[in-house]
ZAMARGU-4260 file (C-alpha; in steps of 0.2 Angstrom, whole numbers, plus 5000, padded with zeros to 4 digits):
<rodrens>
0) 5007/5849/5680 | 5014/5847/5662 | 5017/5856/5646 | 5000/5848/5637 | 4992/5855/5652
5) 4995/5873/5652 | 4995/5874/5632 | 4976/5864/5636 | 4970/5878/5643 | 4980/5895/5633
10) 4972/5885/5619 | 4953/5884/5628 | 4955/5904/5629 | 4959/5908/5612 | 4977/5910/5613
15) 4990/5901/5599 | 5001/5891/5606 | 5017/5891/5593 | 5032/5876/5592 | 5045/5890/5601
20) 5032/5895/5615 | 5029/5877/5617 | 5047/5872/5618 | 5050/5888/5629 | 5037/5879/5640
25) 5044/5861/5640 | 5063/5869/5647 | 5054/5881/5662 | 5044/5865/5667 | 5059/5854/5670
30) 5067/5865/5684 | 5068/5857/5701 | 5062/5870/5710 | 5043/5874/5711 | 5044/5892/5717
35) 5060/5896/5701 | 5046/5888/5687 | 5033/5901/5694 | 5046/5915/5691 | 5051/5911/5674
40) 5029/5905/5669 | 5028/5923/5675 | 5042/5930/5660 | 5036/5917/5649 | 5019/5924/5651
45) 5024/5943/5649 | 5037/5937/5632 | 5024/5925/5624 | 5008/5931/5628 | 5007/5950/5633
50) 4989/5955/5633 | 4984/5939/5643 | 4978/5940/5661 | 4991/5927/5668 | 4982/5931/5684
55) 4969/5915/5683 | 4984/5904/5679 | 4991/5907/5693 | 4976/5906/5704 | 4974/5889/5696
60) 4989/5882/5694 | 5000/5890/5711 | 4986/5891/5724 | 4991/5888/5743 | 4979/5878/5750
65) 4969/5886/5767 | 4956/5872/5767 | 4944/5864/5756 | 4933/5880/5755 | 4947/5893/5751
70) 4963/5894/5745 | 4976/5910/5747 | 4985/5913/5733 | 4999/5927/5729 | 4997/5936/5713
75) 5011/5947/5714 | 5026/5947/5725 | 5040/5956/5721 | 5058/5946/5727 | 5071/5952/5714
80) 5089/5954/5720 | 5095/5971/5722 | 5109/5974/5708 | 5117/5989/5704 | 5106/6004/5696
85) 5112/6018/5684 | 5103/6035/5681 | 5098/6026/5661 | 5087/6014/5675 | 5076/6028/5681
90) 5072/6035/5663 | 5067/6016/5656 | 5058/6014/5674 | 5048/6032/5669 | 5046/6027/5652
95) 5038/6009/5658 | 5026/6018/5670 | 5020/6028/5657 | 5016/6014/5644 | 5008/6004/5660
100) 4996/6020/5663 | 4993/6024/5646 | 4986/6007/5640 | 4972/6011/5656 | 4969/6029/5649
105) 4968/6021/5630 | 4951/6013/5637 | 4944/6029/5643 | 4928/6032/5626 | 4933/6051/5629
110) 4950/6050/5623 | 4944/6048/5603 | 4957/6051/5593 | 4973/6051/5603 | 4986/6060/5595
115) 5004/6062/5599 | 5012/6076/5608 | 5024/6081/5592 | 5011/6080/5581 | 5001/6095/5589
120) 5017/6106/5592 | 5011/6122/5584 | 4997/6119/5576 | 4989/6133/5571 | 4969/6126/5567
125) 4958/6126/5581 | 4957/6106/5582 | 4949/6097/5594 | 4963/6084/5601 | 4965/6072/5614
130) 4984/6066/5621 | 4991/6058/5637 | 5005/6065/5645 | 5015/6065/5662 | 5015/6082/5672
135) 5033/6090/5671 | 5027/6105/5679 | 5011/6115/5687 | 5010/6133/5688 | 5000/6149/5691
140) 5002/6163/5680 | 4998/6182/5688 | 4980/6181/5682 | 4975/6165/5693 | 4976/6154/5676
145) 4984/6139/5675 | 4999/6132/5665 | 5002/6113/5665 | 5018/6104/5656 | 5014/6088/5649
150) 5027/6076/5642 | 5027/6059/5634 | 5036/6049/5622 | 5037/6060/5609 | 5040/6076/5618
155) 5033/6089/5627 | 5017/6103/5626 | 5009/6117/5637 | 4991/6117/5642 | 4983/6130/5649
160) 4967/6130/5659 | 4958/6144/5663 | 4953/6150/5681 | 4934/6154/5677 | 4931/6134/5670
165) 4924/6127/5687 | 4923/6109/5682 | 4943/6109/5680 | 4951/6120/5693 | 4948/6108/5706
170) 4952/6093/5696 | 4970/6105/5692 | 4973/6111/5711 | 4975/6089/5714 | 4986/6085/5701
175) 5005/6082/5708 | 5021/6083/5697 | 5026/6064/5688 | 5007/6058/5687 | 4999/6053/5670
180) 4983/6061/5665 | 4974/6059/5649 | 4966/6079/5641 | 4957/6085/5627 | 4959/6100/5622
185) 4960/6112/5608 | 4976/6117/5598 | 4981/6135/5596 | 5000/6136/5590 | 5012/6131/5606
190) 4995/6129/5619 | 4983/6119/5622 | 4968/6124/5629 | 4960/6111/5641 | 4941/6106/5639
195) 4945/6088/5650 | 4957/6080/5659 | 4954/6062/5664 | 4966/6049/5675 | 4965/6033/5672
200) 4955/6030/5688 | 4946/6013/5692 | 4930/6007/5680 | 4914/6012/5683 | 4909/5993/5677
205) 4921/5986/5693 | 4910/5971/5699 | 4908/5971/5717 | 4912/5955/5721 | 4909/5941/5734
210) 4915/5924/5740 | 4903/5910/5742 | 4909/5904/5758 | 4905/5912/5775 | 4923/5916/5778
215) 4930/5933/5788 | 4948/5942/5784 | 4955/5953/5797 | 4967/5966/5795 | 4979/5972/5807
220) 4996/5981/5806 | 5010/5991/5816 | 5012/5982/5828 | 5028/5989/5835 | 5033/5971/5845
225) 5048/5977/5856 | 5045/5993/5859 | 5041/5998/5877 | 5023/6007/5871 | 5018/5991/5862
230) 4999/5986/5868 | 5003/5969/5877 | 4985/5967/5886 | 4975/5973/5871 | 4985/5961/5859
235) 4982/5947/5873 | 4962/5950/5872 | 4963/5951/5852 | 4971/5932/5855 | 4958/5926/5866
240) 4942/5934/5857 | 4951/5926/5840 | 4952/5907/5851 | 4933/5910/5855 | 4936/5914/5875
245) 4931/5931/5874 | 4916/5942/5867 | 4899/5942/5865 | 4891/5928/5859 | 4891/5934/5840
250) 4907/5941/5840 | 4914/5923/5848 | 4903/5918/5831 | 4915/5928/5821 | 4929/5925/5826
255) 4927/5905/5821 | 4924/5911/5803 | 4941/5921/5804 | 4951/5909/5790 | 4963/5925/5786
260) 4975/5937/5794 | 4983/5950/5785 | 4997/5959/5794 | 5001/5979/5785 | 5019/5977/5789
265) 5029/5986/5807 | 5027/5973/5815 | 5041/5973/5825 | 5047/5992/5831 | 5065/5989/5823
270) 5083/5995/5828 | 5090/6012/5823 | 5073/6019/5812 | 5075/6036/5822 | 5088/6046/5833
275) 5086/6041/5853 | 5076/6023/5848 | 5088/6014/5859 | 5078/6023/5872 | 5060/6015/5866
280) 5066/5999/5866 | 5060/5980/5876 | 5069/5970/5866 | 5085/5977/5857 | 5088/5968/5844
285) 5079/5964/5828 | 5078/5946/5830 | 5074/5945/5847 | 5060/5956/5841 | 5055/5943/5828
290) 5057/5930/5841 | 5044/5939/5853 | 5029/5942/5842 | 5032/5925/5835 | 5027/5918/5853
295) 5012/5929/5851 | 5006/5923/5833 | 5009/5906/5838 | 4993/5906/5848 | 4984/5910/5833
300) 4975/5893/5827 | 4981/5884/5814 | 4968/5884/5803 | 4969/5903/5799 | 4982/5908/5787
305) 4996/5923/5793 | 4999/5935/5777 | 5015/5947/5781 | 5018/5960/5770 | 5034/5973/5779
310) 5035/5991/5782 | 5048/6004/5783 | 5052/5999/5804 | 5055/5978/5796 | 5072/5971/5791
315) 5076/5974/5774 | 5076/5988/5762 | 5068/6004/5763 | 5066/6004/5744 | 5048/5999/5738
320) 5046/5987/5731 | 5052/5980/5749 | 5056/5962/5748 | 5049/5949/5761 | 5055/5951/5779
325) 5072/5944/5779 | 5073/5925/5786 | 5088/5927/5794 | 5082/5938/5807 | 5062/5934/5806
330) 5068/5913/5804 | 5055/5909/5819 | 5040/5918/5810 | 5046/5908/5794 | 5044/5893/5803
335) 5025/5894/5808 | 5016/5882/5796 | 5001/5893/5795 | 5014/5912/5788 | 5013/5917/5771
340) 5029/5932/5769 | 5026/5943/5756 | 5034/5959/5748 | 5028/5977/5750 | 5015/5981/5739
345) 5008/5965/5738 | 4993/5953/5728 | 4987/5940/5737 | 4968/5933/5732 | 4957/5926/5745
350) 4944/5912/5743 | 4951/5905/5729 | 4942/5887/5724 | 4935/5877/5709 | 4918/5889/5710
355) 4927/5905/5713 | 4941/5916/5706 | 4946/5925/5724 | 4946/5941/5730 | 4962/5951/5725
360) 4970/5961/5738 | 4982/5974/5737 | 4992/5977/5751 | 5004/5993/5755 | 5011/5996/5772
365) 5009/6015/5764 | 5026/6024/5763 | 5020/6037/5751 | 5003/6041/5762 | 5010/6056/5772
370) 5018/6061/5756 | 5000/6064/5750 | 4993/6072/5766 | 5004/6087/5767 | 5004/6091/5747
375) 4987/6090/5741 | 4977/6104/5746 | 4962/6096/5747 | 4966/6082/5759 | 4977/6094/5769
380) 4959/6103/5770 | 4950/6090/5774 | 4963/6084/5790 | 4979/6079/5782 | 4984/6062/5788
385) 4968/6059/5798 | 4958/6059/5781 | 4968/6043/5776 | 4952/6037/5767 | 4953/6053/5753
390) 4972/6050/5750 | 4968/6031/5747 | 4956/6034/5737 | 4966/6049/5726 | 4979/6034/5722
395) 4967/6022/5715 | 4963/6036/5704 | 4980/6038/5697 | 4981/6020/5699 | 4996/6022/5706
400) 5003/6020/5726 | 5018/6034/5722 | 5014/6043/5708 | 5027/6058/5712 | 5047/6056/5710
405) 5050/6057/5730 | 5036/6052/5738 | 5042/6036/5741 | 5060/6029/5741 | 5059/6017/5727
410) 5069/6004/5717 | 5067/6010/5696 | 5064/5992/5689 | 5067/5992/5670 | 5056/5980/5666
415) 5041/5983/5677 | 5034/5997/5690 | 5030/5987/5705 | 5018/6001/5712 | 5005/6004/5697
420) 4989/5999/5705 | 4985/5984/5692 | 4976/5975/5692 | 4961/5982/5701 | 4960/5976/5718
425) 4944/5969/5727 | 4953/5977/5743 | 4966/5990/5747 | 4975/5987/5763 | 4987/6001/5770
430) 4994/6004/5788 | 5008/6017/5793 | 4997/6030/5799 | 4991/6023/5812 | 4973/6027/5810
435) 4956/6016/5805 | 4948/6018/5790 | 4936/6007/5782 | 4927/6015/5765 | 4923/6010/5748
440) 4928/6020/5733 | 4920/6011/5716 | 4917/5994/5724 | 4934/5996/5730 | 4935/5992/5750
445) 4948/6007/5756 | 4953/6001/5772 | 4969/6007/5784 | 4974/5998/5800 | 4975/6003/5816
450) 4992/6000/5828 | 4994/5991/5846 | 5009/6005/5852 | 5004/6019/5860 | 5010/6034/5856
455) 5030/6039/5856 | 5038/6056/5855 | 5044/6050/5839 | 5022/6049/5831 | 5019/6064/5838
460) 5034/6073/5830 | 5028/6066/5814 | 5011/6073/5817 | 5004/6054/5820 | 4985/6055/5831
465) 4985/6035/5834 | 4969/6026/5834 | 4978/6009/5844 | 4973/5992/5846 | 4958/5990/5834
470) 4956/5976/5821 | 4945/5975/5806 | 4935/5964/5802 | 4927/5960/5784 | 4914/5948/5779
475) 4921/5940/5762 | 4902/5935/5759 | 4894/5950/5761 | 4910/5961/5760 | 4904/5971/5776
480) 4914/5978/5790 | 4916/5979/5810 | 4927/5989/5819 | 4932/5978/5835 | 4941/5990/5849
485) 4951/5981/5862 | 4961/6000/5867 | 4957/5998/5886 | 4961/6018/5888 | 4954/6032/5878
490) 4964/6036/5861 | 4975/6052/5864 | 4984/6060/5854 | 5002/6068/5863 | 5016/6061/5874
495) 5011/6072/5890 | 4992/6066/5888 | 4996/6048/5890 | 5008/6053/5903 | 4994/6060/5913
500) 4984/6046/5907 | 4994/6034/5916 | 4996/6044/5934
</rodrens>
């Protein structure tokens, strides 16, 4: 790859290519080091060319080949050093958020003549406007009326809505504290009286889309290798039906289409994630753990490629964006020819060829989702952690994966929010809770994966009802899914249960 070649095809997509972009180009494309010139295309790209989808570039340019069929190639991957952050960081990393979200809700044909917030302070006319803001604060005043505080660049405005407009009180009753909605409303001196309030939300007009090979994804995650309640015979029976030695004969047909794997993060059970873990514990030590499910993967055939993304129990940072699994404790998974490490969230595109831009996925082990499950009424209602498919779907309407300060531990980036939901994903992936979910939400595959541990005292403190030892399965053609159970013992739900289970 040269300069000529990428300025080719800026060029054949209407961008103008000056002498410093050009130049600029020339220096990043002499590095040594394959995986620093993607780094620095990517700043060059967000400098030079800001309102250009960078994303087919990369598809084209830094695509890992699977086989000739199909290539995997990651999007996004977040693997910045950690450096030193100050509380200025958190206000620029609020600020970018908001610009991120507000260029979605710009799109939206009901917001016509966006004004900012200063302009409308205490207008006394009865003018229809329209603003984005971000929710500083929700409350209820003694008549059952509601007040929100919306701030953005310019400063901050009240809104009431009033209890007897139906279409807005439930929209009201999900809205959490830090998100950024669009509203019209009408001005009356320091209020403004809500008619809509929109979030940025995925498009109606997203394509469901579909590779032209006959290739299947599975999705797993939690694994929990080197923990005492890991699921060793069901793990060993997803092995042989995934090598074609067991199964019916179309499930044996399945499984020799399987081309991707695409682990949700705890995959290991981890050292020191909770008091008394010590006591949980095969395999002590993080690397032994590594080591162990390392000897399991490897009986995964070649041709399929591994994509691990971490989760909170993994090596490394707590902090989301969580960087790759470490490699000086994971060194034997780093080694297997057929493992792609990625960060937490993560893009990676599926299928990706000459004839066919890829399916993007978007992967989050899902630290914020019980966040979500305890304060939205709504999904509290509808079975809290166990409706996982509602809480998925309220994030891709924010377009965000924590869009309150708090529901998530995460690092504030000043020059980009790593967990704004852009661009749209093909698929969303999540784990953590434990639970199966497949769904689709605005041609928008939902799915959350199951575990292989059974349950600890520590789940069902956290009000975990497992669904273990269950792999999805999706059909990249037709973008269908099966459910494959290998539990060999019926799903319960407390300690004492499996207890009795067991006797």
């Amino acid at each position: 790859m040269d300069s000529q070649t990428i300025i080719d095809f800026l060029v054949e997509r209407d961008e103008f290519v000056d002498n410093e972009s050009a130049l600029k180009l020339k220096s990043i494309l002499k590095l040594d080091d394959k995986i620093q010139i993607e780094k620095e295309l990517k700043v060059f790209f967000k400098s030079f060319f800001p309102d250009f989808d960078s994303n087919l570039f990369f598809k084209t340019f830094f695509s890992k080949k699977s086989d000739d069929l199909g290539r995997v190639s990651i999007l996004k991957s977040f693997e910045k050093e950690p450096c030193k952050r100050s509380v200025d960081d958190f206000v620029r990393y609020f600020n970018i958020r908001f610009k991120a979200i507000e260029r979605m809700l710009r799109e939206r044909t009901e917001l016509t003549g966006l004004t900012s917030i200063n302009r409308i302070s205490g207008k006394k006319d009865r003018d229809t406007v329209s603003v984005i803001g971000m929710i500083l604060n929700i409350s209820e005043t003694k008549n059952g009326h509601f007040i929100l505080e919306l701030e953005d660049l310019s400063g901050v405005t009240k809104v009431l809505v009033n209890k007897d407009n139906e279409e807005l009180i439930p929209i009201v009753k999900d809205l959490v504290l830090d998100e950024v909605i669009g509203l019209v409303g009408t001005s009356g001196g320091d209020l403004l009286f809500a008619k809509k309030i929109l979030h940025p939300d995925i498009p109606l007009s997203k394509e469901l889309k579909k590779s032209p090979f006959d290739h299947y994804a599975v999705f797993l995650g939690d694994f929990h290798v080197g923990s005492k309640e890991f699921l060793d015979n069901e793990f060993k029976k997803f092995l042989l039906w995934l090598n074609g030695k067991m199964g019916t004969p179309a499930q044996r047909e399945i499984a020799k289409k399987v081309k991707y794997l695409i682990l949700t993060g705890d995959i290991v059970e981890g050292v020191g994630i909770y008091p008394g873990q010590q006591n949980d514990l095969l395999v002590d030590n993080m690397k032994g753990q590594y080591e162990l499910l390392a000897q399991y993967l490897k009986k995964i055939p070649s041709n399929i490629k591994i994509i691990i993304s971490p989760g909170n129990h993994d090596t490394g940072r707590l902090a989301e964006p969580q960087l790759p699994i470490e490699k000086d404790y994971a060194s034997s998974l780093w080694d297997l020819p057929n493992v792609i490490m990625v960060s937490n969230p993560a893009y990676v595109s599926l299928d990706v060829s000459d004839i066919f831009s890829g399916l993007d996925v978007l992967i989050y082990h899902g630290g914020s989702l019980i966040y979500y499950s305890d304060v939205v009424p709504r999904i509290r209602a509808a079975g809290g952690q166990k409706a996982v498919d509602e809480i998925m779907k309220f994030l891709l309407k924010r377009r965000h994966l924590a869009p309150s300060h708090g529901s998530t531990l995460y690092v504030p980036d000043v020059y980009e929010d790593a967990l704004v939901i852009d661009p749209v994903p093909d698929i969303f992936v999540t784990g953590h809770i434990h639970r199966v979910v497949s769904t689709t939400y605005r041609n928008v595959s939902c799915l959350n994966t199951s575990c292989w541990t059974a349950i600890t005292e520590d789940q069902e403190k956290r009000g975990l009802a497992p669904q273990p030892a269950r792999a999805i399965l999706m059909s990249l053609k037709t973008r269908d899914v099966k459910i494959m159970n290998f539990n060999t013992q019926k799903d319960v739900t407390s300690v004492a249960e499996l207890k009795r289970l067991k006797q």
